[in-house]
PyMOL Python script that loads the backbone (N, CA, C, O; Angstrom):
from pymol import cmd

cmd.read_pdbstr("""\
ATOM      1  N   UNK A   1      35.519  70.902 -14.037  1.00  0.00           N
ATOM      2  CA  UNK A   1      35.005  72.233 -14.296  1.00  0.00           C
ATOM      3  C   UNK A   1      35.010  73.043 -13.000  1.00  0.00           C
ATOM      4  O   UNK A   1      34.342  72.763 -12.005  1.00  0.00           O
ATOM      5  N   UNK A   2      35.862  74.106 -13.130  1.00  0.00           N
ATOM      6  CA  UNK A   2      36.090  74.912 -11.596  1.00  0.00           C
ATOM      7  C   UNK A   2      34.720  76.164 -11.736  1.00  0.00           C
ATOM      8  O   UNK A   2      34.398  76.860 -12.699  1.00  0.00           O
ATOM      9  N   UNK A   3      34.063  76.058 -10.165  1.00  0.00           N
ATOM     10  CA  UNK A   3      33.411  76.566 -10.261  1.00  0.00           C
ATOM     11  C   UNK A   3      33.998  78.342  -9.920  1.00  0.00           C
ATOM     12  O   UNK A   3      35.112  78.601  -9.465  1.00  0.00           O
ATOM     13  N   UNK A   4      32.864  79.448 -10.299  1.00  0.00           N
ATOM     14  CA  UNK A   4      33.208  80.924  -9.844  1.00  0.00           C
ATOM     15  C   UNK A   4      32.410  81.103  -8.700  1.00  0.00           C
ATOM     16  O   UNK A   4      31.280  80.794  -8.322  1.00  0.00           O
ATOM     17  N   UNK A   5      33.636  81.863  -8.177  1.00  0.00           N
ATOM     18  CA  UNK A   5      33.075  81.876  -6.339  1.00  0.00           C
ATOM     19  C   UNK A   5      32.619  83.654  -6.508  1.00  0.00           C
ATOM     20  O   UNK A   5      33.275  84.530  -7.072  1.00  0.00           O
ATOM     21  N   UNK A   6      31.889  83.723  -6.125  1.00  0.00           N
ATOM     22  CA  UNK A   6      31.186  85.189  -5.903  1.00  0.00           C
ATOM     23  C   UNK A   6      32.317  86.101  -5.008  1.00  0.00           C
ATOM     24  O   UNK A   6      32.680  85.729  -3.892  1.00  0.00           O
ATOM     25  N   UNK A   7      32.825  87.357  -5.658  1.00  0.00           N
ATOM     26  CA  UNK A   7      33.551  88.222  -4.673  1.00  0.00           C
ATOM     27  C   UNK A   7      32.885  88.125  -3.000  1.00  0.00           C
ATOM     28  O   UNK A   7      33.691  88.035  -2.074  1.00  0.00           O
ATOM     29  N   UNK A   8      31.643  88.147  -2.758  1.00  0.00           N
ATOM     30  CA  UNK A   8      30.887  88.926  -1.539  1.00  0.00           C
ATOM     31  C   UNK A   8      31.176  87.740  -0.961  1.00  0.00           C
ATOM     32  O   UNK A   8      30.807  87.828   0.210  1.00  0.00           O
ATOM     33  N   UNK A   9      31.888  86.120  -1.281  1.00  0.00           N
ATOM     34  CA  UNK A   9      31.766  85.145  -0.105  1.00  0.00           C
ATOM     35  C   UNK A   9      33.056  84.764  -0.245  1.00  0.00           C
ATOM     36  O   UNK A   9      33.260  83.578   0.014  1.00  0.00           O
ATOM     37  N   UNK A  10      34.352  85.663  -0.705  1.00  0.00           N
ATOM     38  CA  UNK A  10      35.643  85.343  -0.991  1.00  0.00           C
ATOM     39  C   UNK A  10      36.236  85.604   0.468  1.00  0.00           C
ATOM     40  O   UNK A  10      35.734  86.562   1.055  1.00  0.00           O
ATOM     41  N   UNK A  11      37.124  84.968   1.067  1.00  0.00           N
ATOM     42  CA  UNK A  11      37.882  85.558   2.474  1.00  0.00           C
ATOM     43  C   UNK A  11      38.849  86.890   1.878  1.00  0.00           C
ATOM     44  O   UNK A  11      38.853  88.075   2.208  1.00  0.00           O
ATOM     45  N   UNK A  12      39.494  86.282   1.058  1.00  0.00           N
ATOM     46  CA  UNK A  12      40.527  86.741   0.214  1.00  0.00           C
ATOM     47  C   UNK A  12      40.345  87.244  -0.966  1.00  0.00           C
ATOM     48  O   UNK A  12      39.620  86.650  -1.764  1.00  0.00           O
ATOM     49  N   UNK A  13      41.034  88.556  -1.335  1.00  0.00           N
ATOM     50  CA  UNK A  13      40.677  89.401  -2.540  1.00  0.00           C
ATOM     51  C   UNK A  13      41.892  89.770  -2.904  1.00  0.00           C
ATOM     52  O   UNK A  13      42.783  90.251  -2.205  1.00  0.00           O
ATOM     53  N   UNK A  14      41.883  89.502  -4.116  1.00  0.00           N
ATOM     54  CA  UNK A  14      42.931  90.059  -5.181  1.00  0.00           C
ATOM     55  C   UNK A  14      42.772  91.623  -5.089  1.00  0.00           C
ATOM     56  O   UNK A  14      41.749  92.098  -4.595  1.00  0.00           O
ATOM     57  N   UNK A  15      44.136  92.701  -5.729  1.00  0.00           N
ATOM     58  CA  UNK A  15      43.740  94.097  -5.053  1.00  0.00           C
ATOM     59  C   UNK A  15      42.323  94.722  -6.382  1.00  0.00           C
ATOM     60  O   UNK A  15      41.496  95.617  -6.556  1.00  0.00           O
ATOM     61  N   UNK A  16      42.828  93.585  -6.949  1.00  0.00           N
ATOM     62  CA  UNK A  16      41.515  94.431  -8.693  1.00  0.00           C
ATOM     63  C   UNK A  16      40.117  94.312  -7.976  1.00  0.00           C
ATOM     64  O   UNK A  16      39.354  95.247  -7.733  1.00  0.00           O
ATOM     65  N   UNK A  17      39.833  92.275  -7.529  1.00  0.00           N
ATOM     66  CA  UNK A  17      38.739  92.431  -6.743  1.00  0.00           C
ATOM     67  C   UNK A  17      38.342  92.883  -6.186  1.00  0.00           C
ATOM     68  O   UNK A  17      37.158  93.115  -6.432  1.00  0.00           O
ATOM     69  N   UNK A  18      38.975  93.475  -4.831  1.00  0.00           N
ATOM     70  CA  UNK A  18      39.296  94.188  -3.548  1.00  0.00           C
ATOM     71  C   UNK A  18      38.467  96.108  -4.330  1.00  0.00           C
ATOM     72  O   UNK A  18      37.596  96.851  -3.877  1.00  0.00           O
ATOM     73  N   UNK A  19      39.201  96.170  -5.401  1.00  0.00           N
ATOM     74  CA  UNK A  19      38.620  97.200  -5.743  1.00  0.00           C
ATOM     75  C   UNK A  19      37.632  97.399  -6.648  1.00  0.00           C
ATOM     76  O   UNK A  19      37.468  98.480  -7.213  1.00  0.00           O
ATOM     77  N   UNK A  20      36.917  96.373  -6.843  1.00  0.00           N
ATOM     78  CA  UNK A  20      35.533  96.411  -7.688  1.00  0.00           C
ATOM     79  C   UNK A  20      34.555  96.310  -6.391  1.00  0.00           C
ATOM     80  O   UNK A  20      33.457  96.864  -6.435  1.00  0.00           O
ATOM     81  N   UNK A  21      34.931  95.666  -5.353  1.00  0.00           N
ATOM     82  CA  UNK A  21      33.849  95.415  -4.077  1.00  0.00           C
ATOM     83  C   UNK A  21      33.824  96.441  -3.823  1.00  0.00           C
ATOM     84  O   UNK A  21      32.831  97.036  -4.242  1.00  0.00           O
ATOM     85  N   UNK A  22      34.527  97.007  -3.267  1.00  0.00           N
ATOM     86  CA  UNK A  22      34.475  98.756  -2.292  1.00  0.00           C
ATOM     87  C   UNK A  22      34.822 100.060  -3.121  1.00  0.00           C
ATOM     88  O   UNK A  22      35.325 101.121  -2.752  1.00  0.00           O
ATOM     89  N   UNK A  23      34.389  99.630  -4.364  1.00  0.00           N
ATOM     90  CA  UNK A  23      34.781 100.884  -5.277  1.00  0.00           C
ATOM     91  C   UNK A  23      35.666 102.049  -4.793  1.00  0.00           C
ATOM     92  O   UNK A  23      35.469 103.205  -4.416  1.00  0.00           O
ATOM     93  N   UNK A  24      36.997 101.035  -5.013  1.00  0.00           N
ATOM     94  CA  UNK A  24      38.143 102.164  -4.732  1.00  0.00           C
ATOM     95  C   UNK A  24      38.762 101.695  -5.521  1.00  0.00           C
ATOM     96  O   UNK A  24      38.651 100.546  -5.949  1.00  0.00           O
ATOM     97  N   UNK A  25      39.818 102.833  -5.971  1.00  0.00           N
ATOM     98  CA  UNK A  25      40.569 102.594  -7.201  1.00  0.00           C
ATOM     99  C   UNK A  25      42.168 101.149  -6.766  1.00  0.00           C
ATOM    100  O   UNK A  25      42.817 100.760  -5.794  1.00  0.00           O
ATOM    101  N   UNK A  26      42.073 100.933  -8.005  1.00  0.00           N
ATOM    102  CA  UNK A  26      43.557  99.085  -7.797  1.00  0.00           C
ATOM    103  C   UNK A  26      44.773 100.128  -7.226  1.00  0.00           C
ATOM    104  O   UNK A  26      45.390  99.675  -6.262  1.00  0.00           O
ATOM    105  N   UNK A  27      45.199 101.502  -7.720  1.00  0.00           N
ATOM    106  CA  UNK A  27      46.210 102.093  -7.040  1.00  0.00           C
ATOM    107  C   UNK A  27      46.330 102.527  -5.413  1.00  0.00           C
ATOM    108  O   UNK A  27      47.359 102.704  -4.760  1.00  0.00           O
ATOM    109  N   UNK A  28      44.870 102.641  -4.968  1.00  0.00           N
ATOM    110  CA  UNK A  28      45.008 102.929  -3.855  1.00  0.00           C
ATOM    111  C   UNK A  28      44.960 101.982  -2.842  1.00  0.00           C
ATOM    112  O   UNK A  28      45.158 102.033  -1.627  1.00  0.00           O
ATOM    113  N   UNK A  29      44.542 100.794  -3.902  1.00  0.00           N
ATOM    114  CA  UNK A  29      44.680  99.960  -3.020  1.00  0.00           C
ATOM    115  C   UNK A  29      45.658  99.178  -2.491  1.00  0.00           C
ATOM    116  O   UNK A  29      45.784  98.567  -1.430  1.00  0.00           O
ATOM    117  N   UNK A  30      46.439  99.360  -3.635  1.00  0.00           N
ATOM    118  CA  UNK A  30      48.217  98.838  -3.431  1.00  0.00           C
ATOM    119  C   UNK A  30      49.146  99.763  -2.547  1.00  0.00           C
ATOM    120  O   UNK A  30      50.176  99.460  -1.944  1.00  0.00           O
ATOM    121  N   UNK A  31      48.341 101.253  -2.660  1.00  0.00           N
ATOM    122  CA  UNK A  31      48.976 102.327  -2.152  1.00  0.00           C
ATOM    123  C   UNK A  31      48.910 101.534  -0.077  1.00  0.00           C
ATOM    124  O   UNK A  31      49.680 101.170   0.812  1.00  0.00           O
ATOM    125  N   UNK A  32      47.598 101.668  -0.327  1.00  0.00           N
ATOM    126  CA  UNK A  32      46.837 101.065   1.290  1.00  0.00           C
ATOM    127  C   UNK A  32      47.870  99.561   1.801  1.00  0.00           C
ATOM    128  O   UNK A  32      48.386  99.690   2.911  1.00  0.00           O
ATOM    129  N   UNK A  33      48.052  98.731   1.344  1.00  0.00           N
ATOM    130  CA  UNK A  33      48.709  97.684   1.268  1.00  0.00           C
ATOM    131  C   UNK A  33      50.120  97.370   0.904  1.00  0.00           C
ATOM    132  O   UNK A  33      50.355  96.228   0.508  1.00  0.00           O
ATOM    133  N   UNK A  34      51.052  98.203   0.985  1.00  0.00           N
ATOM    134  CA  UNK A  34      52.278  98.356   0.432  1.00  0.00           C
ATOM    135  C   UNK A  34      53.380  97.973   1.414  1.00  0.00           C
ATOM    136  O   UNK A  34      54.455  97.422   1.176  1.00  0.00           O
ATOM    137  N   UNK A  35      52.756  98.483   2.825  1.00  0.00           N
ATOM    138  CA  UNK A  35      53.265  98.462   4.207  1.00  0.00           C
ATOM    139  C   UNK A  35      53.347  97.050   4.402  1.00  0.00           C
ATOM    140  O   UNK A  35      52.326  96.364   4.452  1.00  0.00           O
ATOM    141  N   UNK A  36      55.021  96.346   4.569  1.00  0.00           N
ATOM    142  CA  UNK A  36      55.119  94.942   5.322  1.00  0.00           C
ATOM    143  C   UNK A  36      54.052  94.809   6.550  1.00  0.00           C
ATOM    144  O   UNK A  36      53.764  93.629   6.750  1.00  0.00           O
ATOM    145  N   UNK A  37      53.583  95.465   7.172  1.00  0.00           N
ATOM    146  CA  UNK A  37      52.891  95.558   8.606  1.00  0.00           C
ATOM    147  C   UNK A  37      51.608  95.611   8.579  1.00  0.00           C
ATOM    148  O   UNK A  37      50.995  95.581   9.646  1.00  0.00           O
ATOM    149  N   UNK A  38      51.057  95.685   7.587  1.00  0.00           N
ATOM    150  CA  UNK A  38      50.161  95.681   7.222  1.00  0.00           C
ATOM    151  C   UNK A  38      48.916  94.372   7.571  1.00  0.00           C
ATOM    152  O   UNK A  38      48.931  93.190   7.227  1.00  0.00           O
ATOM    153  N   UNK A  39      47.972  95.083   8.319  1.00  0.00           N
ATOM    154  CA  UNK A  39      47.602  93.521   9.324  1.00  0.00           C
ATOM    155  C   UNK A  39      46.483  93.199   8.352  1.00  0.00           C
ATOM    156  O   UNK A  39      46.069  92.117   8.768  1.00  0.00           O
ATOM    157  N   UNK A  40      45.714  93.554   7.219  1.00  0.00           N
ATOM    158  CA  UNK A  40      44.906  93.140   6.456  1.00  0.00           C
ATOM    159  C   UNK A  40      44.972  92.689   4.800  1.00  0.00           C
ATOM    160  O   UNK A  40      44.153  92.730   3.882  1.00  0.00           O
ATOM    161  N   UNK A  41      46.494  92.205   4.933  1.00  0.00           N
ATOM    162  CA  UNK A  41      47.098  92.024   3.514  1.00  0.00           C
ATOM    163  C   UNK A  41      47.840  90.696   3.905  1.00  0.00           C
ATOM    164  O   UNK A  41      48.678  90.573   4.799  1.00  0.00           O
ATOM    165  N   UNK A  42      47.239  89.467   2.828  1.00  0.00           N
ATOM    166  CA  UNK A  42      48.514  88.260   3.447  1.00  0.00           C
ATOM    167  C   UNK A  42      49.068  88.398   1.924  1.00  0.00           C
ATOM    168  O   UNK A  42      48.403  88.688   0.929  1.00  0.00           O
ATOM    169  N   UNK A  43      50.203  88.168   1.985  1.00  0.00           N
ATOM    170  CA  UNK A  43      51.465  87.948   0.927  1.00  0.00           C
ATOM    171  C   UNK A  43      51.792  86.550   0.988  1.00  0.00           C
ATOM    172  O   UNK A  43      52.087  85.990   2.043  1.00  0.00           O
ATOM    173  N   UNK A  44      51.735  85.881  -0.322  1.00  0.00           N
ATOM    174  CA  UNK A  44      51.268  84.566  -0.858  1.00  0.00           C
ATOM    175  C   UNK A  44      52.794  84.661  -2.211  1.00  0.00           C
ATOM    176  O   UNK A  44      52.618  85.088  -3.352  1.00  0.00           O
ATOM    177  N   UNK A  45      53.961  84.230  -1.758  1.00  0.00           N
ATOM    178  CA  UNK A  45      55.008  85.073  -2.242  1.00  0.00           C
ATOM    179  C   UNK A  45      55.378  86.171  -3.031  1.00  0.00           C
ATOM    180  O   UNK A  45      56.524  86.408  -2.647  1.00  0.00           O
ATOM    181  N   UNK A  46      55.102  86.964  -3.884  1.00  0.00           N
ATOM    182  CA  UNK A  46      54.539  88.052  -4.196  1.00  0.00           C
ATOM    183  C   UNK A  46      53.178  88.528  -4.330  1.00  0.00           C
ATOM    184  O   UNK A  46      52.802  89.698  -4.257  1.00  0.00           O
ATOM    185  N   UNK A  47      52.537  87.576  -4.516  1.00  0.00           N
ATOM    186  CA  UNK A  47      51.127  87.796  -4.758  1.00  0.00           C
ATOM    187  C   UNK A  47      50.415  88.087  -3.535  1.00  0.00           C
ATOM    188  O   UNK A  47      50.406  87.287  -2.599  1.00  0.00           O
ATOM    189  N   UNK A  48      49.666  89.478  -3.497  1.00  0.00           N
ATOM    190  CA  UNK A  48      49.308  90.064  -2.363  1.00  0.00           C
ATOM    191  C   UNK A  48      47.470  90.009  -2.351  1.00  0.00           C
ATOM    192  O   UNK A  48      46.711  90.561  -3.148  1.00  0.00           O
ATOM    193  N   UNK A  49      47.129  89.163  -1.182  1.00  0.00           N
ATOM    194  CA  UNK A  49      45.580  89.127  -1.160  1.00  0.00           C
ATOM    195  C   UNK A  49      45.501  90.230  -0.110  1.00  0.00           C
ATOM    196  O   UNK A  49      46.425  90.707   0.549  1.00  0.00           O
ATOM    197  N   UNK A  50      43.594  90.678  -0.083  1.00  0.00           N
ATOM    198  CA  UNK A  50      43.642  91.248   1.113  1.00  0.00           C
ATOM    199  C   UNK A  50      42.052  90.423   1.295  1.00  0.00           C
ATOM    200  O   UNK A  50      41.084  90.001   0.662  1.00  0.00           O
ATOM    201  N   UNK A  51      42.720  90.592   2.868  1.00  0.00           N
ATOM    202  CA  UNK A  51      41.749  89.407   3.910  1.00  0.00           C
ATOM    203  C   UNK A  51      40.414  90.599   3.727  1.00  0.00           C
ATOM    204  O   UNK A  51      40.645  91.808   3.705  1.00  0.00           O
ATOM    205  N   UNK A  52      39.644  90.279   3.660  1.00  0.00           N
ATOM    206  CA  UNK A  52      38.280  91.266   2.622  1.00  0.00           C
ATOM    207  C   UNK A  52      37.770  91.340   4.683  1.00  0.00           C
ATOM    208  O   UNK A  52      38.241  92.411   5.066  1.00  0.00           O
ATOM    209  N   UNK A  53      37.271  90.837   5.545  1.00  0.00           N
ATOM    210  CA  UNK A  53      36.877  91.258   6.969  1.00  0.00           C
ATOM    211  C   UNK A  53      37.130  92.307   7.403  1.00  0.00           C
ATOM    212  O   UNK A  53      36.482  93.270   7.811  1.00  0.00           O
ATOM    213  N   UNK A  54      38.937  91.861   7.197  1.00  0.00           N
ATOM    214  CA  UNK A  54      39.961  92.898   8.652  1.00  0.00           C
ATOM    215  C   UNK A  54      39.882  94.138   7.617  1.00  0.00           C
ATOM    216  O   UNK A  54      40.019  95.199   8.226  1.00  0.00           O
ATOM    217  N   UNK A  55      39.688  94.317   6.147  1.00  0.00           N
ATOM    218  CA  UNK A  55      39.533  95.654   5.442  1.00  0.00           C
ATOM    219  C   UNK A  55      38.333  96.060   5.589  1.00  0.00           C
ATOM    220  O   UNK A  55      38.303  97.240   5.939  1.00  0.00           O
ATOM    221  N   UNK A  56      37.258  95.552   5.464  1.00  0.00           N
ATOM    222  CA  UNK A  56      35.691  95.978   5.812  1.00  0.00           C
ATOM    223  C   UNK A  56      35.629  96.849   6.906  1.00  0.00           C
ATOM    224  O   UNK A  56      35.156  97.985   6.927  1.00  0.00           O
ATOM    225  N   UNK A  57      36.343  95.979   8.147  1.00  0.00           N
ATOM    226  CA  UNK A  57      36.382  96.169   9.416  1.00  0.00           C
ATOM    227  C   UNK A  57      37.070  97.857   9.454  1.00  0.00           C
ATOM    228  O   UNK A  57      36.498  98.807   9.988  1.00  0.00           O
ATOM    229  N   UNK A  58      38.712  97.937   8.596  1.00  0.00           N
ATOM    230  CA  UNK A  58      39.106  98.949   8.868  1.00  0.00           C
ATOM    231  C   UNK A  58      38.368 100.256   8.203  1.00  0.00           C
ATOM    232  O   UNK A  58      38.233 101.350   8.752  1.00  0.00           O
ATOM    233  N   UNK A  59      37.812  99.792   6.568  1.00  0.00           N
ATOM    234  CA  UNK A  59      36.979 101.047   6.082  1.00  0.00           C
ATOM    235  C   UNK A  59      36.084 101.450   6.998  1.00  0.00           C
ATOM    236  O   UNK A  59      36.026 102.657   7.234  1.00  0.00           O
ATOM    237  N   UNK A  60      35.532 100.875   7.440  1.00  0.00           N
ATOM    238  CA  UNK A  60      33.989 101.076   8.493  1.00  0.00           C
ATOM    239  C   UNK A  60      34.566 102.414   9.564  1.00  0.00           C
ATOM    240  O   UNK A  60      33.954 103.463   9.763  1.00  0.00           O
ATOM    241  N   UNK A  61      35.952 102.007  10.179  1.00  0.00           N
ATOM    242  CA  UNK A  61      36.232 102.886  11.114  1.00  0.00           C
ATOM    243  C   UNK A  61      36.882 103.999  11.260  1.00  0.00           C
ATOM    244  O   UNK A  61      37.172 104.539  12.327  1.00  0.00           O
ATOM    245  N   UNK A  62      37.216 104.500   9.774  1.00  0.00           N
ATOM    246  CA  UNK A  62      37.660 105.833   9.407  1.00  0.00           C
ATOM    247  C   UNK A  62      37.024 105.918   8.161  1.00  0.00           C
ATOM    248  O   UNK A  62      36.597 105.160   7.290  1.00  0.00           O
ATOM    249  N   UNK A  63      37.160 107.658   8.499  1.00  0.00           N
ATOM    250  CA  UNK A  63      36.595 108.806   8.139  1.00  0.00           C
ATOM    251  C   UNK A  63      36.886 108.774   6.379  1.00  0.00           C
ATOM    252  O   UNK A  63      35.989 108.656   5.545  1.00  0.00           O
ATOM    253  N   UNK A  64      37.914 108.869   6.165  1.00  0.00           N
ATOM    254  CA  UNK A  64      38.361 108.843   4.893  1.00  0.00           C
ATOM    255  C   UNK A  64      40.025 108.617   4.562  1.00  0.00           C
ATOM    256  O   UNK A  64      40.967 109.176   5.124  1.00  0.00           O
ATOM    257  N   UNK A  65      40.056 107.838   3.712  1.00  0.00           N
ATOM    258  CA  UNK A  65      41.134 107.053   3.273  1.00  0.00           C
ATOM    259  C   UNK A  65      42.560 107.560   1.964  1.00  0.00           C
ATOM    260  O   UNK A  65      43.447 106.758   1.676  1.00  0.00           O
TER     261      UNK A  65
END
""", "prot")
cmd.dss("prot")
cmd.show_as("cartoon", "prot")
cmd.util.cbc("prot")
cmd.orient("prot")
């Protein structure tokens, strides 16, 4: 029986998760994450997490997105 891990103690977020935590919409968040260079998105062969820290970290430090 697999247990459910709480979004708030996930490293890694799916972009739906990603956008139920920080109430931003799943498009912008793919929009935000689209960029190969992208230093807060690991790509898991198509499947794109985002490292939930290094995004915390970047919302925190601008103004608006």
């Amino acid at each position: 029986m697999a247990k459910e891990v709480p979004i708030a103690e996930k490293s890694l977020l799916t972009p739906e998760e990603a956008a139920a935590y920080f109430n931003i919409g799943v498009n912008k968040i793919r929009m935000m994450t689209d960029s190969p260079s992208c230093p807060y998105v690991l790509w898991s062969g198509s499947r794109r997490l985002i490292k939930r820290k290094m995004f915390e970290e970047y919302l925190y430090k601008h103004y608006s997105i």
